[in-house]
N, C-alpha and C positions, 0 to 999 in steps of 0.2 A: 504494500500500500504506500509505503514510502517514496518508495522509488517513480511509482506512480502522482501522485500528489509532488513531488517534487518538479518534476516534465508539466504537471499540468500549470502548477504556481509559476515558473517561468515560462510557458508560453502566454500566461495569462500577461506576467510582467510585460513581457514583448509588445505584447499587444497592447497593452494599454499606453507603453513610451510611444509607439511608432502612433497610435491614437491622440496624445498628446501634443505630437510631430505637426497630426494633420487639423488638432486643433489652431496650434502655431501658423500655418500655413491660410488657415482660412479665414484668421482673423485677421492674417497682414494682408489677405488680398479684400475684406473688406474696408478695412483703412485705407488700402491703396483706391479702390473704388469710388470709395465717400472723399479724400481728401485731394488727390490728385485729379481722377475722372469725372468729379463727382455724377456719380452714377454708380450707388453701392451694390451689387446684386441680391436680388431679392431670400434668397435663400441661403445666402451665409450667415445670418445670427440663427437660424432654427437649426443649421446641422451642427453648428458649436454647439449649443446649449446641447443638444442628442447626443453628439460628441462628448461632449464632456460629462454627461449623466454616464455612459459607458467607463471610461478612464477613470473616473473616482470610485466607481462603486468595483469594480471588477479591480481597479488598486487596493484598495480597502480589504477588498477578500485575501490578496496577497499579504497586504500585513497582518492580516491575524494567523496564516501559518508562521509566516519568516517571524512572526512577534515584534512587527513594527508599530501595533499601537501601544498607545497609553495604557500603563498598568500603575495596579495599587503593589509594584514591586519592595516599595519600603516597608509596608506590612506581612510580607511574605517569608522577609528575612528578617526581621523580629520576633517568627515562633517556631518553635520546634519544628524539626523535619516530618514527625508523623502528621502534624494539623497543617501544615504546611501542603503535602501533599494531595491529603483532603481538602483543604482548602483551591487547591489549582485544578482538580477534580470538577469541584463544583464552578467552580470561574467557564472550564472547559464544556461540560453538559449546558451553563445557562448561555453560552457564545452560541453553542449549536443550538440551541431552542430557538434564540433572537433569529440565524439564518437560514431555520425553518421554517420560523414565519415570517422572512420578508420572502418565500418562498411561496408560501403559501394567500398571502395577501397581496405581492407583487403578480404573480398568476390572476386573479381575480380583476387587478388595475388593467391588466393588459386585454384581457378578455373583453372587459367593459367599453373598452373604447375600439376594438382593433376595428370596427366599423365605419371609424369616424377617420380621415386622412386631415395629414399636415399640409395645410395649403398650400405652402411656399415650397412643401420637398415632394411631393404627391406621394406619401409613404402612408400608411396606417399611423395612428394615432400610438397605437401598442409597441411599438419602437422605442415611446419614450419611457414606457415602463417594466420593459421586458430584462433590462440588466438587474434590476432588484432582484428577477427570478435567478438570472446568470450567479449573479453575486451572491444570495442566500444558499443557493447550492454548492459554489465554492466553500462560503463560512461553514457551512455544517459538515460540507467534507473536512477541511482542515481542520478546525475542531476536535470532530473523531478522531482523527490522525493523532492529535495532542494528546487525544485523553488514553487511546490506546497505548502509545510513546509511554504516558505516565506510568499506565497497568503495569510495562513490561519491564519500567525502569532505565527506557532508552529515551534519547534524546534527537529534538526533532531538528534537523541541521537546514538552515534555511536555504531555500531553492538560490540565490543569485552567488552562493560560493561554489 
């Protein structure tokens, strides 16, 4: 599962820098549009904002395997190793609950609208909320990975070494 989770966290990474790339890309040619041409193209703020709803949240999923978010790490090492453990335990099962259900409530967002398109990109509406699905199913995967890692006493080494 490791080794898997690990291929998937860095393709995810990948994807989300080279996503990043192309948000870079589409903001400078809106600028270059509005300020040089003025004549912005109609559909460059809506594929950023879409762009970038992907890149954060599918980043996001990346940090909670590599353990790039915010933690209560100062409390962790103030108590014994056994509540310690137990404690990382529960941190790990309530991360996968959370990217279950943006799993299961980004599913529902996506459903609700995919009928409705984005005017300016002619895409479905469900676009803009299908990465919460992407990325809740990442976080529950790595998650698992964490908590299994704990079970076994092994350590989860992050995908970008």
């Amino acid at each position: 599962m490791t080794r898997f989770s690990a291929g998937l966290a860095k393709a995810s990474l990948i994807a989300s820098v080279a996503g990043l790339f192309a948000v870079v890309a589409t903001v400078s040619l809106q600028v270059f549009g509005r300020y040089v041409l003025n004549d912005t193209p109609v559909w460059a703020e809506s594929l950023t904002l879409v762009m970038m709803l992907y890149v954060s949240l599918i980043g996001a999923a990346v940090g909670v395997r590599d353990a790039g978010h915010i933690g209560m790490e100062s409390l962790l090492v103030l108590v014994p190793e056994r509540i310690r453990l137990r404690m990382e335990m529960v941190i790990h099962v309530l991360v996968a609950i959370f990217g279950a259900m943006m799993v299961w409530n980004g599913w529902g967002l996506t459903e609700s609208v995919k009928a409705y398109n984005i005017p300016t990109l002619g895409i479905s509406e469900g676009f803009k909320y299908f990465p919460l699905v992407v990325s809740g199913a990442l976080i529950t995967l790595f998650s698992l990975e964490h908590l299994i890692a704990l079970i076994r006493g092994e350590e989860v080494v992050p995908a970008w070494h």
